[in-house]
C-alpha positions in Angstrom: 61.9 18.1 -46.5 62.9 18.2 -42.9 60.7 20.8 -40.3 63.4 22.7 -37.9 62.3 21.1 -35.0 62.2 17.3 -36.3 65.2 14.8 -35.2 68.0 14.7 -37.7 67.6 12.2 -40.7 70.8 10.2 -39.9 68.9 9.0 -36.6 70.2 10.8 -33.9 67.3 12.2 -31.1 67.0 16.4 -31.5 68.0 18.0 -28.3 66.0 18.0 -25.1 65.4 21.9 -23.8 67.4 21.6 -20.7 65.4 24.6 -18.7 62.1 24.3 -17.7 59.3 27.7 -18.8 58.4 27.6 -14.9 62.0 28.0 -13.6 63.2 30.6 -15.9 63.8 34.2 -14.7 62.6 35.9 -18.1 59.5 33.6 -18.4 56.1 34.5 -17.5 54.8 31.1 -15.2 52.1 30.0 -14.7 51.6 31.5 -11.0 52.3 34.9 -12.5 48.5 34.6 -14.4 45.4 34.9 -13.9 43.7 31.8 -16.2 39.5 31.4 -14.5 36.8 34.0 -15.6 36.2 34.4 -11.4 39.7 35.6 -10.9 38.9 38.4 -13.6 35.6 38.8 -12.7 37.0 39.5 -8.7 39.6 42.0 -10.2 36.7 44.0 -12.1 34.0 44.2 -9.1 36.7 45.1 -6.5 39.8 46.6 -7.9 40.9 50.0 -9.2 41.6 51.2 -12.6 43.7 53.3 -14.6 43.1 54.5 -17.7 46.0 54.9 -20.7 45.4 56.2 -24.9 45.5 52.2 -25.0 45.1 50.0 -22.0 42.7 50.4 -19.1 44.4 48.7 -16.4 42.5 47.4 -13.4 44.2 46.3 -10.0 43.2 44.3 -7.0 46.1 44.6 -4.5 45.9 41.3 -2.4 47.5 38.2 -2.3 51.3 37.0 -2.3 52.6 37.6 -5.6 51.8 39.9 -8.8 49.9 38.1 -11.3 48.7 39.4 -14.8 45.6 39.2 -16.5 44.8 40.0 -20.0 42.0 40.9 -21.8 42.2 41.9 -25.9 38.8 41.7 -27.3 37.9 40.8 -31.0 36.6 44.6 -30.9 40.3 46.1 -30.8 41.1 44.2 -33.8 39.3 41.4 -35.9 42.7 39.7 -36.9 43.9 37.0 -34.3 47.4 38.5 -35.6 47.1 41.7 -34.1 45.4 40.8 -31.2 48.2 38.8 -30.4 50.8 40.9 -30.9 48.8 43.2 -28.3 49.3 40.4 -25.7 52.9 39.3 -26.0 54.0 43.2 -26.0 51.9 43.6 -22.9 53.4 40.3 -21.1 56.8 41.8 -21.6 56.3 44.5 -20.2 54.7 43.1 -16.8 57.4 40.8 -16.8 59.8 43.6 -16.8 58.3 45.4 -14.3 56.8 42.2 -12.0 59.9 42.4 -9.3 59.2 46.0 -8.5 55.3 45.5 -8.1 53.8 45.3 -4.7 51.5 41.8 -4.6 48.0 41.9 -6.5 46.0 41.2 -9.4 46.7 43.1 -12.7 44.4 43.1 -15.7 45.6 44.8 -18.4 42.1 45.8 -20.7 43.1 46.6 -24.9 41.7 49.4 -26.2 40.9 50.1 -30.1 43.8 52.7 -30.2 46.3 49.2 -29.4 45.8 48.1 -33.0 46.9 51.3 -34.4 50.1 52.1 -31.9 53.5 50.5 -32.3 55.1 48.4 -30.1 57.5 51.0 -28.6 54.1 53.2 -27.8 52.7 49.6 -26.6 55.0 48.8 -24.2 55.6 52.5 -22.7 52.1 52.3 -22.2 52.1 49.2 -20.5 55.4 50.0 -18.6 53.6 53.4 -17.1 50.5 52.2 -16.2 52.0 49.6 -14.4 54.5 52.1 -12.5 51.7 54.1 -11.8 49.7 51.0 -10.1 52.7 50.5 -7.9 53.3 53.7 -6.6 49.1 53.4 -5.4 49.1 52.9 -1.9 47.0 49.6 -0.8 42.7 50.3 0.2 41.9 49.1 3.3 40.9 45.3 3.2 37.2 47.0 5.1 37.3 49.7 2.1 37.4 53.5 2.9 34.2 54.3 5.0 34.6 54.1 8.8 32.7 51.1 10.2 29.3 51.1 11.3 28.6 51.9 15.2 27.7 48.6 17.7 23.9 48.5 17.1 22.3 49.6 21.1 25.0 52.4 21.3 24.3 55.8 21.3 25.2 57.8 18.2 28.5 60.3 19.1 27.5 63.9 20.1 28.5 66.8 18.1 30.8 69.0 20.5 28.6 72.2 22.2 
């Protein structure tokens, strides 16, 4: 019995895939993730979130490109199956929506509800969330309080 992807049995090689996953316009590369616990870790202390029925989106706009995170806990759903399914509807959708997105670090968060919801309520989700985080204007790299007066100088007077 011959597997789909094994050479042919009269000896000629199978066919080599000719594009590479990186160079593909409707792939998801490897510069378009984020792949070490500190990258997440940075997006949770210091970025913004959303909230949908079944993703929590968090966002950390800095940085040259828009690059995806996701998280999909064995909480939402004990079956690897499902879990999965959760992530490749959510890639698609980023990927869709990656050329309009301004720069910045996107983790996409499953809630329980994801298990339940079909994929067309999936990726709508997904798709909004992520239109929503666009549309957010970028926080000040020294965040939103007004800095701190030179130590020595006198406080500002209120006007008389």
């Amino acid at each position: 019995m011959r597997r789909s992807g094994a050479a042919p049995a009269h000896g000629t090689p199978a066919p080599v895939p000719t594009s590479s996953p990186a160079l593909t316009p409707h792939g998801h590369p490897r510069g378009a993730r984020l792949l070490t616990p500190a990258q997440f870790q940075r997006v949770f202390r210091a970025g913004r979130r959303q909230a949908g029925r079944c993703f929590q989106l968090h966002l950390l706009q800095e940085g040259e490109a828009a690059r995806l995170g996701l998280a999909v806990s064995r909480k939402v759903d004990r079956r690897a199956v499902v879990r999965n399914r959760i992530r490749r509807i959510a890639r698609e959708a980023f990927r869709h929506a990656r050329p309009a997105l301004p720069p910045g670090d996107y983790v996409l968060v499953a809630r329980r509800e994801a298990a339940q919801a079909s994929r067309a309520e999936l990726r709508a989700e997904a798709a909004a969330l992520l239109q929503r985080a666009a549309s957010l204007k970028a926080t000040p790299a020294g965040g939103t309080m007004p800095a701190p007066a030179p130590s020595g100088a006198a406080p500002p007077r209120a006007p008389t």
